[in-house]
Residue, then its C-alpha position, 0 to 999 in steps of 0.5 A: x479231916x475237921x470237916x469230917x469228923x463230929x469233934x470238928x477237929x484233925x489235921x489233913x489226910x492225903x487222899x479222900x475217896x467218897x466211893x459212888x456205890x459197892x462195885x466203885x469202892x471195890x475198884x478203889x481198894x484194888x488200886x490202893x492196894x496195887x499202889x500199897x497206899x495205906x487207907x482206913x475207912x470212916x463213916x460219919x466220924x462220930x467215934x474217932x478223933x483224927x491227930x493234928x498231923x492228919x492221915x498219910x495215905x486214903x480215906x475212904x468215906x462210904x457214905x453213898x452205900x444207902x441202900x435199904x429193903x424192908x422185907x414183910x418178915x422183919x428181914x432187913x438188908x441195909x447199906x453200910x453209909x446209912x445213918x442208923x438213926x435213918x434205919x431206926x426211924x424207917x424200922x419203927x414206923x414200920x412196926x420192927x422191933x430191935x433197934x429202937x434203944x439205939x435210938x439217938x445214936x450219930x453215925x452209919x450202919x457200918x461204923x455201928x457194926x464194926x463197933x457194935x453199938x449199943x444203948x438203951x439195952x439193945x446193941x446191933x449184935x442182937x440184930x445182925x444175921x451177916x454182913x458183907x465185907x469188902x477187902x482188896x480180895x473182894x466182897x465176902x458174907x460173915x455169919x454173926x458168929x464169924x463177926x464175933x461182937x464183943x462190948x463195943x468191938x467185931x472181928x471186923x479188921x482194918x483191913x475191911x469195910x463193912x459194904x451191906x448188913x442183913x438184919x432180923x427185926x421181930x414185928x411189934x405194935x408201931x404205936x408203942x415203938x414210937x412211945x419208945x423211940x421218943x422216950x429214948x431220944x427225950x432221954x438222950x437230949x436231956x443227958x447229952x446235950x452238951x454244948x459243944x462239938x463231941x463224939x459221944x462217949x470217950x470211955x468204956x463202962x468198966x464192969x459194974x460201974x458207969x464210967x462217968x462216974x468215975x471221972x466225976x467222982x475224980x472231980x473232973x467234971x468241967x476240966x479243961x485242956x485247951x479248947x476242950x472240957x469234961x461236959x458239965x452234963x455229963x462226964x463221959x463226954x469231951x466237948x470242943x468249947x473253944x476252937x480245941x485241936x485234936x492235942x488239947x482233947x489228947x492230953x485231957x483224955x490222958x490226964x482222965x486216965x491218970x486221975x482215974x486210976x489214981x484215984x479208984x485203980x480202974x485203967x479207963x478204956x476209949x471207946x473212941x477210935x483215935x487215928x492219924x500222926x501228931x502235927 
């Protein structure tokens, strides 16, 4: 799972099933369910650190559901596969608005829904009208309100796959969504370019209060576990400077929590998704 997941790190899973559209992924969820073979879906694997142990039972990677319908009233229908920053671009130069904050964001839009991404002041549950949801049962279409988005999480369970998302963007002047847009990925390189494999943010922003700060005022900027370390630039990030496994980054998560709460009695929440069994 090294392969497959933007820490560039994790143990090996069983199976790995990189469905070829909708109907392909459907039948696989029917044999994995008639073989009850446990499975869990990634996307481009920029939120999750898999355990060195790796996975016992499926993956299924949908990346090949890339589809997207641009209507002339802002209507968007997208596949969960397609990386957002794709949708963002495609959305801008066409003059929708609503999505251009997110802009720099690594990952696919059903990752992006399942977690509600956000950034710059916008997130995908002010955008998302249904989505499709996949299970052994079949597809079934979930209102935003049964979707129920929270700070960085969906009612979406394990048990489903995001498939297609429909979305409502609202027009606005094209020139000044590029200025946007570009502001926004300058702004990100300039505080995320880390130097190292990572996956974004490890820690939710407790209320009123950035998380990074928090680390840093715990003087953790630069700690090391391994072959991980607290980014120097920015401490809400965990890098892989030096051939890190899945344990090293683990254990710093660990000692971030602690030292935290220790010394502000704030209990740090991941953002991440972590999966798998130790090695």
């Amino acid at each position: 799972m090294s392969r497959h997941t933007t820490w560039r790190v994790g143990g090996p899973t069983d199976l790995f099933i990189e469905p070829a559209d909708g109907e392909d992924l459907a039948v696989a969820l029917r044999l994995l369910t008639t073989a009850r073979c446990p499975w869990l879906t990634i996307g481009a694997g920029s939120n999750l650190l898999v355990r060195d142990g790796g996975i016992r039972g499926a993956v299924l990677h949908p990346t090949r559901l890339r589809r997207l319908e641009i209507g002339n009233g802002g209507g968007v229908r997208v596949g969960a596969g397609l990386p957002l920053m794709t949708l963002i671009r495609a959305t801008v130069a066409r003059g929708l608005a609503g999505l251009e904050g997110l802009a720099g964001i690594p990952g696919t839009v059903g990752g992006g829904v399942v977690m509600n991404a956000g950034a710059g002041g916008q997130q995908l549950a002010d955008v998302v009208e249904s989505a499709i949801l996949l299970g052994p049962q079949g597809p079934e279409v979930w209102s935003r309100e049964r979707l129920d988005f929270a700070y960085r999480a969906s009612a979406v369970s394990a048990g489903q796959v995001v498939g297609e998302a429909t979305l409502r963007l609202r027009p606005e002047d094209p020139r000044r969504l590029a200025e946007a847009f570009s502001g926004r990925m300058a702004a990100r390189a300039a505080a995320q370019r880390v130097g190292g494999p990572n996956a974004g943010s490890v820690f939710k922003n407790p209320p009123g209060v950035s998380a990074w700060r928090l680390i840093d005022e715990a003087g953790l900027r630069g700690a090391v576990e391994g072959g991980a370390q607290v980014a120097e630039r920015h401490s809400n990030f965990i890098v892989n400077r030096h051939g890190a496994c899945a344990g090293d980054i683990l254990r710093l998560i660990d000692r971030i929590r602690e030292e935290v709460r220790r010394q502000s009695g704030v209990a740090l929440e991941t953002e991440i998704r972590i999966v798998g069994e130790d090695r």
